[in-house]
N, C-alpha and C positions, 0 to 999 in steps of 0.2 A: 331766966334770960337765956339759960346755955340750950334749955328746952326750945325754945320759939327759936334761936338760932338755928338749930339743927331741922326744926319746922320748914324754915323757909331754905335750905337747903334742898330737904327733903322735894319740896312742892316744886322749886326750881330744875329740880333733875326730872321730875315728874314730865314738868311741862314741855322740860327738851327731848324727853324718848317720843313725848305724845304728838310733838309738831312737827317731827322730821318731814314729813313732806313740806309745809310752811314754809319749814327754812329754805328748801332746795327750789322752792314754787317759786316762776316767772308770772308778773299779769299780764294775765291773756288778755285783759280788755285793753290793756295799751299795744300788745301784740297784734290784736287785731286791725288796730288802725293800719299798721305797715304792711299787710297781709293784703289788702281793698287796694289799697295803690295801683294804680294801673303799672300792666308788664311793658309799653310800648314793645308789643311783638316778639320782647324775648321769652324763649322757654327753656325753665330752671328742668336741668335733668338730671336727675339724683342716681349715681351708679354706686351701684351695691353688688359688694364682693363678699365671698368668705374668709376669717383669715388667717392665720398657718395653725393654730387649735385645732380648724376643720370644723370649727363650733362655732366661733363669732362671729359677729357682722362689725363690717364696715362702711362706710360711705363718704361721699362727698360729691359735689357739686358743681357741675358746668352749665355756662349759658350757649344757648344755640338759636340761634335769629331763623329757626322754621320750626316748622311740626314734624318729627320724624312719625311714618308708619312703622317702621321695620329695626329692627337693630342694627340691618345693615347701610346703616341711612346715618349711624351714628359715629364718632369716629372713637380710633383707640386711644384711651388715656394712659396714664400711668401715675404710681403715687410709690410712696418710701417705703420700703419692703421691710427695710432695718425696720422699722419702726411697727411690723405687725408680725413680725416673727416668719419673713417668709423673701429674707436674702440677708446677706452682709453687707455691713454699713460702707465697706471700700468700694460695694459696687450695688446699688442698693435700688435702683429702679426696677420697679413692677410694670407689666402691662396691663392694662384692664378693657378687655375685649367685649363688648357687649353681644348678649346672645336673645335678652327677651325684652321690651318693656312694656309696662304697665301703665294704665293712668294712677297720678297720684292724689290719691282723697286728701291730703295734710295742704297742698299749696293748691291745688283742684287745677281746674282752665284747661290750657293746653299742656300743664307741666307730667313732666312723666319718673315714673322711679323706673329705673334699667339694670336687669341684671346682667353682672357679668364673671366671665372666668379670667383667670389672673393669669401671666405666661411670663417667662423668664428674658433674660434678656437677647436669647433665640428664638422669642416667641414659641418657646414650648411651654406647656402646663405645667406650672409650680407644683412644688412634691403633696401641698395641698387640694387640687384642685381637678380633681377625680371629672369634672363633666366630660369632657371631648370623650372617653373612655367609656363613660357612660352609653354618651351617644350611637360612638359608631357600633355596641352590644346591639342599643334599640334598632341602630338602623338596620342591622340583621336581621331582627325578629318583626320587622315591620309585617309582614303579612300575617302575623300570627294576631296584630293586634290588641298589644299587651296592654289590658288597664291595669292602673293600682287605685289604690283607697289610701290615703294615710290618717291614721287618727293619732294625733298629736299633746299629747297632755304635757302639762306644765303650771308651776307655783306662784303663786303671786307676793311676791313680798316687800315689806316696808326697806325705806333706803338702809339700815343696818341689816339686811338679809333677813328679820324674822317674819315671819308666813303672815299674809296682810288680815288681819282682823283679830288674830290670835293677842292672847294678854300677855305682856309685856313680860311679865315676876309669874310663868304659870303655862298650862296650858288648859285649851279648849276638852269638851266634854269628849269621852268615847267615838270612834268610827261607827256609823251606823243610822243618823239624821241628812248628812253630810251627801250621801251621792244623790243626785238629780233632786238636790231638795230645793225645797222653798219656803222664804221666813228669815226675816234679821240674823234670827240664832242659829240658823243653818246654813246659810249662803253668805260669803266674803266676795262683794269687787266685780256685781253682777254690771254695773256699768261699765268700768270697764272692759268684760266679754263681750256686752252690744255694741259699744262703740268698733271694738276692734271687728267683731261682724258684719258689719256695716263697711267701713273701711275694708274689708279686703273683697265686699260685691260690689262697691265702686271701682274697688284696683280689676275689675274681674276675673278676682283670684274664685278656680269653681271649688268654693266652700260648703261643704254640702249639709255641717250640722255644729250643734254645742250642748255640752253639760256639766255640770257641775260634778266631780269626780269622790271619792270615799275620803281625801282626807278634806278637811276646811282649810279653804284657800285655795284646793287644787282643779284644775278645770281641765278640760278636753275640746279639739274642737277636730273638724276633719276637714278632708278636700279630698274632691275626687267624686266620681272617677276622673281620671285622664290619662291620656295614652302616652307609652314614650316616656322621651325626656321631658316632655311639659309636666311629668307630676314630680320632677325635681326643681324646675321652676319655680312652680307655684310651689311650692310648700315651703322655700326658702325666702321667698318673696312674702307669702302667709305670717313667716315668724318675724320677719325683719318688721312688716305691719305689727304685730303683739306686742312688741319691743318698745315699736315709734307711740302706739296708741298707749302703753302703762308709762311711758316717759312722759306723757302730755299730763297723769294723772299721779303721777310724784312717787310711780311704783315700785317694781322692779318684777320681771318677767322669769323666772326661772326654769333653763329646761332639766335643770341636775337631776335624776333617776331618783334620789335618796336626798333630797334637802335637809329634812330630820332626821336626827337617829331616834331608834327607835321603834317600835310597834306600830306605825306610819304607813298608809299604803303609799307605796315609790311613782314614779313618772316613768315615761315609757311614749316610744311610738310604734303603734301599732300600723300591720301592713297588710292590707289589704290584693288578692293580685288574682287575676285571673287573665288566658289568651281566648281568642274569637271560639276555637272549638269548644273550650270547657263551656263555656257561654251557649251553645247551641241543642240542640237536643240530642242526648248522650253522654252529656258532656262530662258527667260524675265518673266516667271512665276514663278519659282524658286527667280529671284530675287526680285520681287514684294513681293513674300512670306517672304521673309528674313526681307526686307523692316519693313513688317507688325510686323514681330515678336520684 
C-alpha cells in the first residue's frame, strides 16, 4: 500500500512538471470568438517600451478612433515608473513618446504595436533609455550610410526556466546534432520559430534569416540590414514579437548569455556593421582603417 502511495505521488508530480504549459494555457478557441468581433473603427495601439533592466519589455494598450501613419500622429502617454524600476513612487510618472509603429500580426486590421522611448518627468530620457542618443550619433554619420545586421540568439524555455524539450530528471545528448539540424531528436520548438518569423514579416520587421543554434532549445534569428536607428527599432520590436509569439505557445523566450551552467554553448548577439565606402569598391581598406581606429 505505502508502495502504490508513494506511486501515485510519484505519477502526480510527474504529470505537473510535464503540463506546465497546460496549466498556464488560455483557449484559444474561445479567444478567438472575441478577437472576430468587429472594432467599430477603433484602433488598439500597443506601445512598447524598454524597462529600467534595459532588458525588458513592457507594454500596454490604447484605443485611437483613426489609423496613424507615423508615430507622430500618435500621442504621448505615460505609465508608473515605480513600478518598472525607472522612477520613485513619490513621483512616479513616465512618459512614453512614440518613435516607430508597426502593424500588429497578434490583433492584425488596422491595429498597430508602437515603439517608444520613455522621458522623465522634463521630458528627458530616463537613465534607461539610450535611443535619442543613439539617434542624434546616427544622424551624424547619416552620409556615411551605416548598415548593421543583428543576429540574435536566444533559449527557449518551459515555464520553470528549464530549456523547452530537454528531460526534466537529466539532460539532452552531447553538442554537435544540435546546430541547423533537423529531426524530433535534434530540433526543440521549430514551430514556434515559424510562427514568430512570420509575425515579424507581417509586423515588417526586415528579418533576414533563422537557425537552429549548437545548444538544443537554443535558436538564432537576424534582421537586417538597416540603416540607422531603424536597426534599433526593429530588433527590439523583433524580440518583444519572440516574446509575444512563445507566450501564445505556453514558453518562455530567454535572451540570458549562459541559461545553463555548464559545457553549454551561451546566447549572444552578434553585430553585423558596415558604412556606404566599405561597401564600394576598395572598400576592405576602409574597413582595415576603421579596424585601426
Amino acid at each position: 500500500m505505502q508502495f502504490l502511495a508513494l506511486l501515485r505521488i510519484l505519477f502526480r508530480f510527474t504529470m505537473m512538471t510535464n503540463n506546465l504549459r497546460q496549466q498556464f494555457a488560455c483557449d484559444k478557441a474561445i479567444a478567438a470568438r472575441f478577437n472576430d468581433l468587429d472594432q467599430r473603427n477603433i484602433v488598439q495601439c500597443q506601445y512598447i517600451w524598454i524597462d529600467g533592466t534595459g532588458e525588458n519589455l513592457r507594454c500596454k494598450t490604447r484605443s485611437i478612433d483613426f489609423v496613424p501613419k507615423s508615430p507622430d500622429e500618435l500621442p504621448i502617454w505615460n505609465f508608473d515608473g515605480s513600478s518598472t524600476g525607472q522612477a520613485e513612487g513619490a513621483d512616479s510618472d513616465v512618459y512614453i513618446k512614440p518613435v516607430a509603429i508597426y502593424p500588429d500580426p497578434f490583433r492584425r486590421g488596422n491595429n498597430k504595436l508602437v515603439m517608444c522611448e520613455t522621458l522623465d518627468n522634463k521630458k528627458q530620457p530616463t537613465a534607461s533609455s539610450h535611443r535619442r542618443k543613439c539617434k542624434e550619433m546616427m544622424d551624424k554619420a547619416k552620409d556615411l550610410h551605416p548598415w548593421f545586421g543583428m543576429e540574435q540568439e536566444y533559449t527557449l524555455c518551459d515555464i520553470d526556466g528549464h530549456p523547452f524539450g530537454w528531460p526534466k530528471n537529466g539532460f539532452p545528448g552531447p553538442q554537435g546534432p544540435y546546430y541547423c539540424g533537423v529531426g524530433a531528436n535534434k530540433v526543440y520548438g521549430r514551430d514556434i520559430v515559424e510562427a514568430h518569423y512570420r509575425a515579424c514579416i507581417y509586423a515588417g520587421i526586415k528579418i533576414s534569416g533563422e537557425n537552429a543554434e549548437v545548444m538544443p532549445g537554443q535558436w538564432e534569428f537576424q534582421v537586417g540590414p538597416c540603416e540607422g536607428i531603424e536597426m534599433g527599432d526593429q530588433l527590439w520590436i523583433a524580440r518583444f514579437l519572440l516574446h509575444r509569439v512563445a507566450e501564445e505557445f505556453g514558453v518562455l523566450a530567454s535572451l540570458d548569455p549562459k541559461p545553463i551552467k555548464g559545457d553549454w554553448n551561451g546566447a549572444g548577439c552578434h553585430t553585423n556593421f558596415s558604412t556606404q565606402p566599405m561597401r564600394e569598391e576598395g572598400g576592405l581598406n576602409e574597413i582595415i582603417e576603421a579596424i585601426n581606429r
